[in-house]
ROVOTOR-505488 format. One record per residue (C-alpha): residue number from 0; residue in three letters; x, y, z. Coordinates in Angstrom, 1 decimal, decimal comma, padded with zeros to 4 digits, always signed. Layout:
! ROVOTOR-505488
n:res:X:Y:Z
NUM:ala:X:Y:Z .
...
END
This chain:
! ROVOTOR-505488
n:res:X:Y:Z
0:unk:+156,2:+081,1:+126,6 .
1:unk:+159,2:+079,5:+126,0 .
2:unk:+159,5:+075,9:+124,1 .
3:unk:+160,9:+074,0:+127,0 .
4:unk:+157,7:+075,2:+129,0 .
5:unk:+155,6:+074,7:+125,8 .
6:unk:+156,8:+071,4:+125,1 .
7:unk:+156,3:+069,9:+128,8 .
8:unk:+152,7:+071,2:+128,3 .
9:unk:+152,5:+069,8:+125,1 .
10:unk:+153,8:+066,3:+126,6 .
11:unk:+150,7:+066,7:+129,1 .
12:unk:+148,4:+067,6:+126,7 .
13:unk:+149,2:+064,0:+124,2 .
14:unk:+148,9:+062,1:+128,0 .
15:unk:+145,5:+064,0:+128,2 .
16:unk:+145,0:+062,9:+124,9 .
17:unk:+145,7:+059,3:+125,3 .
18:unk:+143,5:+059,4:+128,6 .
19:unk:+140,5:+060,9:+126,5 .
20:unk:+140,8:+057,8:+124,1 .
21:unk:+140,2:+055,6:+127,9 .
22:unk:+136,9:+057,1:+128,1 .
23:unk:+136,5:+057,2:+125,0 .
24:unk:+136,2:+053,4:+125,6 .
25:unk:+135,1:+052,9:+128,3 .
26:unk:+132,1:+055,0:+127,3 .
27:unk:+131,6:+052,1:+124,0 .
28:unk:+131,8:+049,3:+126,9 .
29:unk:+129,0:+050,9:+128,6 .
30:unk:+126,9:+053,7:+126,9 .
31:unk:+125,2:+054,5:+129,9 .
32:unk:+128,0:+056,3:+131,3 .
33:unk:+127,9:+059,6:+129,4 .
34:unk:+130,2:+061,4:+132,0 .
35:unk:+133,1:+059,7:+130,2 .
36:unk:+132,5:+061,0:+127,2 .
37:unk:+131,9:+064,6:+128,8 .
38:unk:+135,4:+063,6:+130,3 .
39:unk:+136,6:+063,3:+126,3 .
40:unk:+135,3:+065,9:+125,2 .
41:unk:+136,6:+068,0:+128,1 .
42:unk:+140,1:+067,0:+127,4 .
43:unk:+139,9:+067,4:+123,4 .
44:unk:+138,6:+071,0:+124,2 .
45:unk:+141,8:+071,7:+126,7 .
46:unk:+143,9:+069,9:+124,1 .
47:unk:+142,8:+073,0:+121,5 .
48:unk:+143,2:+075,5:+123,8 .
49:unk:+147,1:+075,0:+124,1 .
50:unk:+147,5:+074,1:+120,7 .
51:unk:+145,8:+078,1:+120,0 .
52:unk:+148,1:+079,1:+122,3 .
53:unk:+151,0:+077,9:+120,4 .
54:unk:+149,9:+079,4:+117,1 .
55:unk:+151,8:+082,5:+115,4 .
56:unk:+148,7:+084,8:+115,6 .
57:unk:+147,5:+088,1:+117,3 .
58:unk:+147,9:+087,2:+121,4 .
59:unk:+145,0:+088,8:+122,6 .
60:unk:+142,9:+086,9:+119,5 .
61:unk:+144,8:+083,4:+120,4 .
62:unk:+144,4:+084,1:+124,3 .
63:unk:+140,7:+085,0:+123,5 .
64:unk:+139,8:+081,6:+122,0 .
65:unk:+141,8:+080,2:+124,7 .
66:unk:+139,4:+081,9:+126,8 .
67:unk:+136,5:+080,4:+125,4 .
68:unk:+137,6:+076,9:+124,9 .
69:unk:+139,4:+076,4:+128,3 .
70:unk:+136,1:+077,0:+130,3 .
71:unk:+134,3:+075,7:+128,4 .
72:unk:+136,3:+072,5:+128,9 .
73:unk:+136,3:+072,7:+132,8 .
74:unk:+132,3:+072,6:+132,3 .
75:unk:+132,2:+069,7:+131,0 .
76:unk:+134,0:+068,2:+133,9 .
77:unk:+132,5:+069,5:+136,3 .
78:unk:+128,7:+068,6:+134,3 .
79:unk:+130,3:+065,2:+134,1 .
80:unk:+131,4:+065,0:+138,0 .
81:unk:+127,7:+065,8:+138,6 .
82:unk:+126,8:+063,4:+136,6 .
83:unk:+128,4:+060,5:+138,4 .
84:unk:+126,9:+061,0:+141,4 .
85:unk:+123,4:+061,5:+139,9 .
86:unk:+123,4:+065,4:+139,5 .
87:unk:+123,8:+068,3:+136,7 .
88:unk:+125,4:+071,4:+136,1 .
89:unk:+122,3:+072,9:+134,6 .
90:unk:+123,0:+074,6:+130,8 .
91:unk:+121,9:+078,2:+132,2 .
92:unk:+125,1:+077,9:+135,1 .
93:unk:+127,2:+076,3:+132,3 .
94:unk:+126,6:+078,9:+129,6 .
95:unk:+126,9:+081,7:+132,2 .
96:unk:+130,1:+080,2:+133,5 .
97:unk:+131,5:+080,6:+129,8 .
98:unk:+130,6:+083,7:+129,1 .
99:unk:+131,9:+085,4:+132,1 .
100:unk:+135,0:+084,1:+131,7 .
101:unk:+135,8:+084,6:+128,1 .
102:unk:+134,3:+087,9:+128,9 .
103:unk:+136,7:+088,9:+131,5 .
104:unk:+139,6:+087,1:+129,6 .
105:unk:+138,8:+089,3:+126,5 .
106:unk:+138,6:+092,2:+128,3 .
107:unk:+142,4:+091,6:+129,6 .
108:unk:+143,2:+090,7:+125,8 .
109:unk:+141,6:+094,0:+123,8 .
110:unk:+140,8:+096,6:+126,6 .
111:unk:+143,1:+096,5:+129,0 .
112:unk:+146,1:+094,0:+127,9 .
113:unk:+147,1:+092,5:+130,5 .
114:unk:+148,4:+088,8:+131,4 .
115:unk:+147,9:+088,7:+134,8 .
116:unk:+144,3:+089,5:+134,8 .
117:unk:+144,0:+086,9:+131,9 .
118:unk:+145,5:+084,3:+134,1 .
119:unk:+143,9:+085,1:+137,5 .
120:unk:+140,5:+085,5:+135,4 .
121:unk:+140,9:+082,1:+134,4 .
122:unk:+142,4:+080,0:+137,2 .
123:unk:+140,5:+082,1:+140,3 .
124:unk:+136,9:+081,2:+138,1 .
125:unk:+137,7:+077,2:+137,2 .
126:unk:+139,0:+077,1:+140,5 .
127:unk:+135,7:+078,1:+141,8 .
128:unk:+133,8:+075,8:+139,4 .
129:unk:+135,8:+072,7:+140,9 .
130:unk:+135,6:+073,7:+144,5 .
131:unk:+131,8:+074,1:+144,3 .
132:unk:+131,9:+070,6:+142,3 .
133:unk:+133,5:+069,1:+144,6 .
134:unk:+131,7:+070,0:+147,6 .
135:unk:+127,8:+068,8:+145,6 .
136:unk:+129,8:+065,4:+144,8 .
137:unk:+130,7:+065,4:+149,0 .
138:unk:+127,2:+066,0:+149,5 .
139:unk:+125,6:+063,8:+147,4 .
140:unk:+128,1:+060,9:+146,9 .
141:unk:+127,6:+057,1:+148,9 .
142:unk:+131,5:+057,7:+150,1 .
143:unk:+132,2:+054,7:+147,5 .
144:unk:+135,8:+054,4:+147,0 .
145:unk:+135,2:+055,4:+143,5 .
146:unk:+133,3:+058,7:+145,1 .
147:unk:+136,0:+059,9:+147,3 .
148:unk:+138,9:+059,1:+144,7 .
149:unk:+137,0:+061,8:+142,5 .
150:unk:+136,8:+064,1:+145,7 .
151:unk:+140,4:+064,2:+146,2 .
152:unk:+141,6:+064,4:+142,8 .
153:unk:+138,9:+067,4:+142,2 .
154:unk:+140,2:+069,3:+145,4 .
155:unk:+143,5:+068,9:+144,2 .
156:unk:+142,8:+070,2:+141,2 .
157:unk:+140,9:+073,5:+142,7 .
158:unk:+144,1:+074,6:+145,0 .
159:unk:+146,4:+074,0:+142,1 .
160:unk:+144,5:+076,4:+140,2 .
161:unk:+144,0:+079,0:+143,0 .
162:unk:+147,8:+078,6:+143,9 .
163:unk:+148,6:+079,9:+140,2 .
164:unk:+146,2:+083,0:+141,4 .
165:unk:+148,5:+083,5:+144,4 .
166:unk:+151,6:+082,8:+142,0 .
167:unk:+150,4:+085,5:+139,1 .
168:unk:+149,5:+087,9:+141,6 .
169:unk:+153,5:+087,8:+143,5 .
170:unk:+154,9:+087,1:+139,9 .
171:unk:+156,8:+090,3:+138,3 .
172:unk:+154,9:+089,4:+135,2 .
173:unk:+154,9:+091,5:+131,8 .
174:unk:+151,9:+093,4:+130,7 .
175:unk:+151,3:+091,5:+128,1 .
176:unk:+153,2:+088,3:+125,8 .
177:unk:+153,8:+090,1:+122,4 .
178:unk:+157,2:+090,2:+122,3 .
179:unk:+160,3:+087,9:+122,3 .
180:unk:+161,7:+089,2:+125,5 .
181:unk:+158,1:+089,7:+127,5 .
182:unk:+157,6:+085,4:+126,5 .
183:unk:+161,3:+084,8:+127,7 .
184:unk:+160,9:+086,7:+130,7 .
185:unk:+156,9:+085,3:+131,4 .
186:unk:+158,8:+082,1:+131,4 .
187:unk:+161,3:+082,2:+134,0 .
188:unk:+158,0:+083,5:+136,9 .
189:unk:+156,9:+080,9:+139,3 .
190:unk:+153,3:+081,0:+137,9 .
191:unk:+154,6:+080,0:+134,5 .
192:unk:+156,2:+077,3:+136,3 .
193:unk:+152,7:+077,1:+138,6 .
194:unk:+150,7:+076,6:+135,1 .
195:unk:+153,4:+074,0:+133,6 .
196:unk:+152,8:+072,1:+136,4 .
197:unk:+149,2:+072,3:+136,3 .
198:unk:+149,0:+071,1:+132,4 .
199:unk:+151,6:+068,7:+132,5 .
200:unk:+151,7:+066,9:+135,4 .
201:unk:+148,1:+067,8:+138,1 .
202:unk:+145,4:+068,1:+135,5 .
203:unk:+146,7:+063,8:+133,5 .
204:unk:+146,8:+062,8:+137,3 .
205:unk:+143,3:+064,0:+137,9 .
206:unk:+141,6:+062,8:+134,8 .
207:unk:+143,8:+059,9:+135,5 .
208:unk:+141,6:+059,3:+138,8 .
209:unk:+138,4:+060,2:+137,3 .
210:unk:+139,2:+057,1:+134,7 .
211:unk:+139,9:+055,1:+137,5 .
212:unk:+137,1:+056,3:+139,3 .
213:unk:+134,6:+055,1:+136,2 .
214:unk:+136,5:+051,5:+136,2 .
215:unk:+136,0:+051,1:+139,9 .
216:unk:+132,1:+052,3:+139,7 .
217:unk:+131,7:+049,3:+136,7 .
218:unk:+133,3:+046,9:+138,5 .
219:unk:+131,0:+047,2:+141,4 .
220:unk:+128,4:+047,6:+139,0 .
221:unk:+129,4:+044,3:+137,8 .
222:unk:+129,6:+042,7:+141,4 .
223:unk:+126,2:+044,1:+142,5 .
224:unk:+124,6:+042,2:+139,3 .
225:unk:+126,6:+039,0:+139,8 .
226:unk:+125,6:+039,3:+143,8 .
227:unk:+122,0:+040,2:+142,5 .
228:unk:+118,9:+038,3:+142,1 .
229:unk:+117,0:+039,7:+139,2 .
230:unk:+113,4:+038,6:+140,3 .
231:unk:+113,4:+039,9:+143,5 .
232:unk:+116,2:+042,4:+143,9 .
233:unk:+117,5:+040,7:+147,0 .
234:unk:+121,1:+039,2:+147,3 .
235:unk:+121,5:+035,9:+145,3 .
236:unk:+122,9:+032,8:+147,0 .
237:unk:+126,8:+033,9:+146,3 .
238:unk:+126,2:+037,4:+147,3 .
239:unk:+124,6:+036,7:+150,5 .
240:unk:+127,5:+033,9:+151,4 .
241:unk:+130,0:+037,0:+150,5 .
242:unk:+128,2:+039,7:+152,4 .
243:unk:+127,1:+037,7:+155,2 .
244:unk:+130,6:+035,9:+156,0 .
245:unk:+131,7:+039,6:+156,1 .
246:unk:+129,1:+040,9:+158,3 .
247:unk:+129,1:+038,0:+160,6 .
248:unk:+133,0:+038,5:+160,9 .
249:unk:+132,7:+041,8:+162,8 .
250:unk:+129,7:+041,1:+164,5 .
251:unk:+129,5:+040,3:+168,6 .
252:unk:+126,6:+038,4:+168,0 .
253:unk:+124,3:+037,4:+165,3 .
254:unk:+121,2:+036,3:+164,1 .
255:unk:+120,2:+034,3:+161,0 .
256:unk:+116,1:+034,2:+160,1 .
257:unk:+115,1:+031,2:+157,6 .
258:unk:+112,1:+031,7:+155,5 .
259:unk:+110,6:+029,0:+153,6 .
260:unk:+107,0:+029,9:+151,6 .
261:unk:+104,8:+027,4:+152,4 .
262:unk:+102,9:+024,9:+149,3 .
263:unk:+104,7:+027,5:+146,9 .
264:unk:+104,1:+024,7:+144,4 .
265:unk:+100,2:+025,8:+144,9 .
266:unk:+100,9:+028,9:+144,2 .
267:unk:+102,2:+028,5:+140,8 .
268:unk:+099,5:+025,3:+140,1 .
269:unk:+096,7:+028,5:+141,0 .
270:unk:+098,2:+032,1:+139,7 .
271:unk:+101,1:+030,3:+136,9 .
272:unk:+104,7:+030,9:+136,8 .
273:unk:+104,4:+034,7:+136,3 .
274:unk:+101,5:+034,9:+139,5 .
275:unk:+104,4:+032,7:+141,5 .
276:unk:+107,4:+035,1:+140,4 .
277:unk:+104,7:+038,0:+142,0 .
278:unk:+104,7:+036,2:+145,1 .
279:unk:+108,3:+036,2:+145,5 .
280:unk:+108,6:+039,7:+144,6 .
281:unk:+106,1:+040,7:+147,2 .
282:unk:+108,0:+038,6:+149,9 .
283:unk:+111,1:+040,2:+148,9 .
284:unk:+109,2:+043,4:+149,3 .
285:unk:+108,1:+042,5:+152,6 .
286:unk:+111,4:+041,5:+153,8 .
287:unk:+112,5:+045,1:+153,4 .
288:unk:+109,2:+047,0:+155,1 .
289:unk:+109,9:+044,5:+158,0 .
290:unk:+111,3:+046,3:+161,4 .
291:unk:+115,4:+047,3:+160,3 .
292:unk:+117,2:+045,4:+162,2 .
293:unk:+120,5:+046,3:+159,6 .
294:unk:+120,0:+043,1:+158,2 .
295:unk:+121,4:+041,5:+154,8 .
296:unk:+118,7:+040,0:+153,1 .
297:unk:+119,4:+037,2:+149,7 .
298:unk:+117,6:+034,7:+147,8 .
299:unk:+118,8:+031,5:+148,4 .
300:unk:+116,8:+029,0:+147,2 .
301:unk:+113,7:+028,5:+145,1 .
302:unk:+111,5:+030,2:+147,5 .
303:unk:+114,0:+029,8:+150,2 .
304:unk:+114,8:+033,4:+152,2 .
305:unk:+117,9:+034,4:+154,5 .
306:unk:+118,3:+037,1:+156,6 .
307:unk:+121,4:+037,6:+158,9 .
308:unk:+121,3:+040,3:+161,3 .
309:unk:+124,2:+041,2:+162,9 .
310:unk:+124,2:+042,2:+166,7 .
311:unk:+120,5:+041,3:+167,0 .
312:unk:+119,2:+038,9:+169,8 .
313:unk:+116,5:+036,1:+169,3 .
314:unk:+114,0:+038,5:+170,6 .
315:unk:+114,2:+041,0:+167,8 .
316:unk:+114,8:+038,5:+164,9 .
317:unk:+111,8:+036,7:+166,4 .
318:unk:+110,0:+040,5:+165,9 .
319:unk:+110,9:+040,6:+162,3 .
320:unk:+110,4:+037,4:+161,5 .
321:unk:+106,6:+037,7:+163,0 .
322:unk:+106,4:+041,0:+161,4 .
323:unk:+107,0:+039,3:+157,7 .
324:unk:+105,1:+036,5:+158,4 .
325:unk:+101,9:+038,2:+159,8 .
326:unk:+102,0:+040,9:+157,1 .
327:unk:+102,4:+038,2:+154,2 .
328:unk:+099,5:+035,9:+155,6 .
329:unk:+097,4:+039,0:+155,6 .
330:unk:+098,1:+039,7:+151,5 .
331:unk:+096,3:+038,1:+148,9 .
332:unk:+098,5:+037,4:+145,9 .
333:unk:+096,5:+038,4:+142,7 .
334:unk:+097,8:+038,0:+139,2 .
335:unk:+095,6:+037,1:+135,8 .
336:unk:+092,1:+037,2:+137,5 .
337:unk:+093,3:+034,7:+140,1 .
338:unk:+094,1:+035,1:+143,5 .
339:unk:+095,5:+033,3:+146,2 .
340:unk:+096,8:+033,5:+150,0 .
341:unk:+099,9:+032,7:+151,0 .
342:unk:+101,8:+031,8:+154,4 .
343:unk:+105,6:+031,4:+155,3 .
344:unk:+107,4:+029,5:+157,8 .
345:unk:+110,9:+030,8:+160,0 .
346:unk:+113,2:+029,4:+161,5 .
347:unk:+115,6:+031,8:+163,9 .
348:unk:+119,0:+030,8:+165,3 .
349:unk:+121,5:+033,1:+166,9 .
350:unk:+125,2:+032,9:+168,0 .
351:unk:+128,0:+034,5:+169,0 .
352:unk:+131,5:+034,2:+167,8 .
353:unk:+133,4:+032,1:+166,5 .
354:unk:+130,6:+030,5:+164,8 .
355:unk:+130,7:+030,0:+160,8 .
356:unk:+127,4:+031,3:+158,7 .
357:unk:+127,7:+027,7:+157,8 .
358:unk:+126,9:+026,5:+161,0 .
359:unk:+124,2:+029,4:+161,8 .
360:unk:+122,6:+028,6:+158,7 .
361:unk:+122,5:+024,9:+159,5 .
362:unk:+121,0:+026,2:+162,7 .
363:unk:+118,3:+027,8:+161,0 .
364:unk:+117,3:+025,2:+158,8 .
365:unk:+116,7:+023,2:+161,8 .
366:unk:+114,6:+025,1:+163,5 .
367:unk:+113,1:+026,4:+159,8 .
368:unk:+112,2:+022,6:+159,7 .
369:unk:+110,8:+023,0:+163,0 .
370:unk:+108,4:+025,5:+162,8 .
371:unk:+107,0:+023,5:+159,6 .
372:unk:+106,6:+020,5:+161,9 .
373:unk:+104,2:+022,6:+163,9 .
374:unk:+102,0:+023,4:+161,2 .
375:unk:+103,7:+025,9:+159,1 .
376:unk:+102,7:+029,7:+159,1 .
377:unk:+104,8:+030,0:+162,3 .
378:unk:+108,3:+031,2:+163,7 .
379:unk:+110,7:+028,8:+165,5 .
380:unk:+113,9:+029,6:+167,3 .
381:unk:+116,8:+027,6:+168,3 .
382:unk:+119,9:+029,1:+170,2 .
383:unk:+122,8:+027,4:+169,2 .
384:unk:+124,7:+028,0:+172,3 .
END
């Protein structure tokens, strides 16, 4: 290949590199994320396999490393795409992936030299492996931003590769690179152009994305444990305010359910701190068996409970509320050799917009209060308008 082509590709590969040291850190931020370093790795290996290229060696031996390291490479992306969204590539579809390819590349480098089929071997088979990548991310993924960005950028990366098949196969290529004049000519085809472009400019952008897919996945990461409430799992007080002021925006109408456990004080006096933490947890657990009503559920007090559910009348957050309540009054609350039984009063007010959650919320608490005049263990509702 000739050293303007080779030194474009070696410009991509030290971006490639400088990418690699991203998630290289981003990995030491957070060790659970083992994709990144699959990502580093990936890029090291693809950073060797156009350095062998550019050695002063036998072709078919340089292009036969090539052949090994360069798949080997695009399994480790693909393993670590998987691995984002929860899955594997499996090491018996990894190793076979390899072999077949270096196979068929060595076969066009010592049997039957011949570029084309070393190029079409290679690009046709990655190609493949992203395509099929791709399509189990789809499949699998929770269409987070961070999901469909590494979508995209692996599709993108498939057809580039599978254009360079279409490219070698109309190319007037040589039979094979061993002499001055078959490089000079190889270099002046569109799929040596086809492959410059894939090294130098597609493959950074793409690794590029699945960096900034990483960074966008621990930044929600970070959100949903700020917005979190580590006893019970539900929404903290700041992360229901966020969510619900959202959901409440684009909702016709609305409903917001107060729960208050009643004598919770009793509850720790009886089963301790670590019974009354139990409690909660199985009231948070409750909240989420109780009839879906695609409500956001959070923590907001002590043993304070909100639920807002968009585009639900009083008659169906009166049914979950009832639900919760009847269920928890029926549960005995055992922890340490102790039990204990353990009611919860509700208070329901609904509204249509333009009201505030402030003002629904204040709603609730009234009729919250309410429902604890009439003895507690009961459901009130007040309509707002």
């Amino acid at each position: 290949m000739s050293r303007g082509l080779l030194a474009v590709i070696d410009l991509g590969s030290f971006t490639l590199l400088g990418l690699g040291l991203g998630f290289v850190v981003l990995w030491i931020i957070d060790r659970s994320r083992v994709h990144a370093l699959l990502f580093a790795a990936m890029i090291l290996l693809c950073f060797a396999s156009n350095w062998v290229l550019s050695l002063s060696v036998d072709v078919a031996f340089s292009s036969s490393i090539h052949g090994i390291l360069l798949p080997s490479g695009f399994v480790l992306l693909a393993d670590g795409l998987l691995r984002q969204s929860d899955q594997r590539l499996g090491i018996v579809i990894a190793t076979a992936f390899v072999v077949v390819l270096a196979a068929g590349v060595w076969y066009f480098a010592y049997v039957a030299p011949m570029v084309a089929g070393r190029i079409i071997t290679q690009n046709l088979g990655v190609g493949i492996l992203l395509l099929l990548t791709a399509a189990r991310v789809w499949t699998a993924c929770r269409r987070r931003p961070s999901d469909l960005l590494i979508v995209v950028a692996t599709l993108v990366l498939s057809t580039t590769l599978f254009v360079n098949v279409v490219l070698a196969l109309l190319s007037d290529l040589p039979r094979d690179l061993t002499t001055d004049a078959a490089i000079d000519q190889f270099a002046e085809t569109p799929v040596a152009v086809g492959i410059t472009i894939m090294s130098a400019l597609i493959l950074p952008m793409a690794m590029a994305a699945f960096l900034a897919a990483i960074a966008l996945d621990m930044v929600a990461d970070l959100r949903f444990e700020r917005d979190r409430d580590e006893l019970t799992g539900l929404l903290n007080r700041r992360g229901f305010t966020e969510r619900a002021d959202v959901t409440l925006r684009k909702a016709t109408y609305a409903a917001l359910i107060l729960a208050d456990l009643d004598f919770f004080k009793d509850v720790n006096d009886e089963l301790g701190h670590a019974g009354g933490d139990l409690a909660l947890k199985t009231f948070a657990e409750l909240l989420g068996s109780a009839p879906d009503i695609d409500q956001v559920a959070g923590r907001v007090g002590g043993e304070e409970f909100a639920v807002l559910a968009p585009n639900a009348g009083s008659s169906e957050a009166f049914v979950f509320a009832e639900s919760v309540r009847t269920q928890l009054a029926a549960t005995t609350i055992s922890y340490g050799g102790a039990s204990t039984s353990l009611t919860a009063s509700f208070g329901v007010a609904t509204a249509a917009p333009p009201t505030s959650l402030a003002e629904l919320m204040d709603a609730a608490d009234r009729a919250l209060y309410e429902a604890k005049a009439m003895g507690r263990n009961c459901t009130a509702l007040h309509r707002q308008r």
